[in-house]
C-alpha positions as semicolon CSV with decimal commas, in nm:
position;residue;x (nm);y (nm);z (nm)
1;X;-1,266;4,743;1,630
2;X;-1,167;4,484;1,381
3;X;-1,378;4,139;1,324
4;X;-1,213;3,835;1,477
5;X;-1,019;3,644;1,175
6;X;-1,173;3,276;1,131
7;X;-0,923;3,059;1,081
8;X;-0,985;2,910;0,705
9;X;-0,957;2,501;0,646
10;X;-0,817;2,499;0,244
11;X;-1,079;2,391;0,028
12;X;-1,079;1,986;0,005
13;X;-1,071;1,779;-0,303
14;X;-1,167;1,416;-0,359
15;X;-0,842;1,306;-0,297
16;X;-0,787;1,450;-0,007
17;X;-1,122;1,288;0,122
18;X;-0,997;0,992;0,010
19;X;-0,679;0,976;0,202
20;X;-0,874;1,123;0,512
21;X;-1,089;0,835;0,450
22;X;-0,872;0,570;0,418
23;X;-0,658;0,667;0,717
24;X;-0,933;0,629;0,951
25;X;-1,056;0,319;0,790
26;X;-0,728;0,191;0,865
27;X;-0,766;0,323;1,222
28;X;-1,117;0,201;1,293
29;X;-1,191;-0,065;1,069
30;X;-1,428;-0,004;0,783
31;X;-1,739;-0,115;0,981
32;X;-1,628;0,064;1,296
33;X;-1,640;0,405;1,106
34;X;-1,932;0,629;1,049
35;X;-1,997;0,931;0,807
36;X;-1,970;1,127;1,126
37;X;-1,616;1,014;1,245
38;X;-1,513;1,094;0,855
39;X;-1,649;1,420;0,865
40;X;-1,490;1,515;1,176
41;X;-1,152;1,357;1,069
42;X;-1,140;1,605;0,779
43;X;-1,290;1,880;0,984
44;X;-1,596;1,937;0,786
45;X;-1,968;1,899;0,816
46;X;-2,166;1,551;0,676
47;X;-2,342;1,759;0,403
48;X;-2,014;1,881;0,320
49;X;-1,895;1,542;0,271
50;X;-2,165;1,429;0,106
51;X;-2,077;1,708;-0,154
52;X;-1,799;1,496;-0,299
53;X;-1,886;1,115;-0,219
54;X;-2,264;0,962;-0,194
55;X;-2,143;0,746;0,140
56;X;-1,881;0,539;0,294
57;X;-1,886;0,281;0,051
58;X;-1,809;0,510;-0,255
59;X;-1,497;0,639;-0,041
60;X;-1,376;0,244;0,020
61;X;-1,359;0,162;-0,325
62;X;-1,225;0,449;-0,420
63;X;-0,947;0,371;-0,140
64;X;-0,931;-0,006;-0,248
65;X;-0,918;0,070;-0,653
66;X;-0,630;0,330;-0,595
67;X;-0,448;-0,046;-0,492
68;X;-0,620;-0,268;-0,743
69;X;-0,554;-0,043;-1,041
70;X;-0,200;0,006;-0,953
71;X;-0,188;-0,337;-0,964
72;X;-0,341;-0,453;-1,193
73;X;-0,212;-0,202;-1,483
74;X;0,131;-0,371;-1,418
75;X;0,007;-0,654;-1,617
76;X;-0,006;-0,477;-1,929
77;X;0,331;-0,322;-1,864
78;X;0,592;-0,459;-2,137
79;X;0,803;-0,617;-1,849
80;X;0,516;-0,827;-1,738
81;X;0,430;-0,918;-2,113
82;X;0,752;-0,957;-2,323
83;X;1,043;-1,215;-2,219
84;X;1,004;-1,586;-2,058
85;X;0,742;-1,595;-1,754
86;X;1,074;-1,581;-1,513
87;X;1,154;-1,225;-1,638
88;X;0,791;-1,116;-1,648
89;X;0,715;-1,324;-1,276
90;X;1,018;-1,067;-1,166
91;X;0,887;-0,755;-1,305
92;X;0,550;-0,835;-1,189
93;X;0,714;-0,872;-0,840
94;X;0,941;-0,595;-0,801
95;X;0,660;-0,355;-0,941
96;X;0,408;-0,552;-0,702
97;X;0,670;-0,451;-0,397
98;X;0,725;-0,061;-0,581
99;X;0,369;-0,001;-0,533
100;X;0,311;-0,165;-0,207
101;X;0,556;0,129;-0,109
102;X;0,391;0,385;-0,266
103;X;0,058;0,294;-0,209
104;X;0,083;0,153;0,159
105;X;-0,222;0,273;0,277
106;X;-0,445;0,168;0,036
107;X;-0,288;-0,213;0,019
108;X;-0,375;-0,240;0,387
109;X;-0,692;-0,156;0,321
110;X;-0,726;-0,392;0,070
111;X;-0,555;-0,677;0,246
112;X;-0,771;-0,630;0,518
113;X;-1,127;-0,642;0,244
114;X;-1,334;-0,941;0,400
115;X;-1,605;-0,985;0,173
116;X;-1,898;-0,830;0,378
117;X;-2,026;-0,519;0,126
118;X;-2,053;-0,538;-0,214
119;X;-1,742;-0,304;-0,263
120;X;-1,525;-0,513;-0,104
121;X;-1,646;-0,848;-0,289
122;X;-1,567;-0,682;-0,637
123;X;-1,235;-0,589;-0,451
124;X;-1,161;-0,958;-0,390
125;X;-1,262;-1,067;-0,736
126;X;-1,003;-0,795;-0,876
127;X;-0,757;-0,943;-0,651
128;X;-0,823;-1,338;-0,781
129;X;-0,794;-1,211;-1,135
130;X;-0,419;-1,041;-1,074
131;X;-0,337;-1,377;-0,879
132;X;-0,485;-1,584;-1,155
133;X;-0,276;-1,404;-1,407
134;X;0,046;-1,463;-1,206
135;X;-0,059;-1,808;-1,126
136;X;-0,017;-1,851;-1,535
137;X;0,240;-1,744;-1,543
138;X;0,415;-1,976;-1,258
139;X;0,292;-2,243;-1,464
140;X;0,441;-2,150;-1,796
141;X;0,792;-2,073;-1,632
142;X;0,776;-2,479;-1,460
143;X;0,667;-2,610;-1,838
144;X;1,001;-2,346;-1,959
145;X;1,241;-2,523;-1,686
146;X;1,312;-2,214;-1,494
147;X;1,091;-2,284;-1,223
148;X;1,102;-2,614;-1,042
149;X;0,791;-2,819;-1,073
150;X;0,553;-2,769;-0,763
151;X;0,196;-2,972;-0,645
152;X;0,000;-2,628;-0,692
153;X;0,104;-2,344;-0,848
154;X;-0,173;-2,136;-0,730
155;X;-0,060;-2,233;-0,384
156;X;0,294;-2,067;-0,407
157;X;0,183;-1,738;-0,607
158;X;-0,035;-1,725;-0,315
159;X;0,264;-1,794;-0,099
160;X;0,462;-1,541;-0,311
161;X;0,239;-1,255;-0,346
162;X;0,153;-1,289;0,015
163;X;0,479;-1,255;0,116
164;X;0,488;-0,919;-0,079
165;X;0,184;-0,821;0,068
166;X;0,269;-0,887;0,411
167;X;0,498;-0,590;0,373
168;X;0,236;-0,355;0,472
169;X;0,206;-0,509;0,814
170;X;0,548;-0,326;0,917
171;X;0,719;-0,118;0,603
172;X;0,739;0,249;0,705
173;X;0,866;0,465;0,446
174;X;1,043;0,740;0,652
175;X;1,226;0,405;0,829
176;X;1,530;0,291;0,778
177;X;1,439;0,017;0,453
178;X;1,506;0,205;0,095
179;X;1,237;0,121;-0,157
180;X;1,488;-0,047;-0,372
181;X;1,671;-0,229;-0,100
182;X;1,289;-0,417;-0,024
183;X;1,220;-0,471;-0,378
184;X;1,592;-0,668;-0,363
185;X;1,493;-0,780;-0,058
186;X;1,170;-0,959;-0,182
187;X;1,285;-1,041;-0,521
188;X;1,586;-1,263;-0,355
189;X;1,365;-1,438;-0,097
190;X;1,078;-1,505;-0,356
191;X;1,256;-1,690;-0,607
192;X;1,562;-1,820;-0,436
193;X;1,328;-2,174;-0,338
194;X;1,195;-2,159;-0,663
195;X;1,440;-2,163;-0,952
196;X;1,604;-2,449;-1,122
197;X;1,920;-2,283;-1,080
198;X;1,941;-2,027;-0,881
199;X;2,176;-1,742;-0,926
């Protein structure tokens, strides 16, 4: 009589654990998930878990720095460095909104960092240092004349970037919104109360 066939779970890489991960951190809130409800998400055993990351904290900045790297490597993209600080505050923006789409998962984890582990502190530091640089740049393109002169810059890249982030709170991929037609979207609402002369 022939053996009963197990049914085999593919072999899991970091990755995957990370998405897993991130997914039910989304679903239970960081502190409301244990190794356990992890494991069982991804259908494996703790020790199996434990094979790839040392805890839950590894796997939430691993989630968070999938974001914050994005992110931040648009920086040192030529669009954000060459041109006036209008032209680069645009690029910045309509890559900021690109990768929002792409990596919707991870931003809303990373919106939704508070500050309580050590992880998520670094996060928010990462995060002050990508709003610092686009803060400078808000500045430079009010001393340029493309920008109208505001009270507090940092307030509306704050106000700006927030509005990109906010995106997570409702853009669905598979919905009816193209990536591009968001990125217009954004781009339009952003700097239409801003500019000198707007277009």
């Amino acid at each position: 009589m022939p053996r009963p066939r197990l049914s085999v779970r593919p072999a899991y890489d970091l990755d995957d654990i990370v998405d897993i991960a991130v997914r039910v951190f989304l679903e239970r809130g960081y502190d409301g998930t244990s190794m356990e409800d992890l494991a069982r998400a991804a259908g494996i055993t703790k020790s199996s878990f434990y094979y790839h990351v040392s805890g839950k904290e590894e796997i939430l900045e691993r989630g968070v720095n999938r974001a914050l790297d994005a992110l931040l490597s648009v920086l040192d993209e030529p669009g954000a460095l060459d041109g006036r600080a209008l032209d680069r505050l645009r690029h910045i923006l309509r890559r900021m909104v690109e990768i929002v789409a792409v990596r919707l998962p991870e931003v809303a984890l990373l919106v939704r960092a508070t500050g309580n582990t050590q992880t998520e502190k670094r996060a928010l530091e990462r995060r002050r240092e990508f709003d610092r640089a686009v803060t400078r740049l808000v500045r430079q393109a009010m001393r340029d004349g493309d920008v109208r002169a505001v009270p507090d810059p940092g307030l509306t890249t704050r106000l700006m970037l927030g509005m990109v982030v906010s995106v997570v709170g409702w853009y669905r991929p598979d919905g009816g919104t193209q990536p591009g037609a968001l990125v217009a979207a954004v781009e339009d609402l952003a700097f239409r109360g801003l500019l000198t002369c707007p277009a």
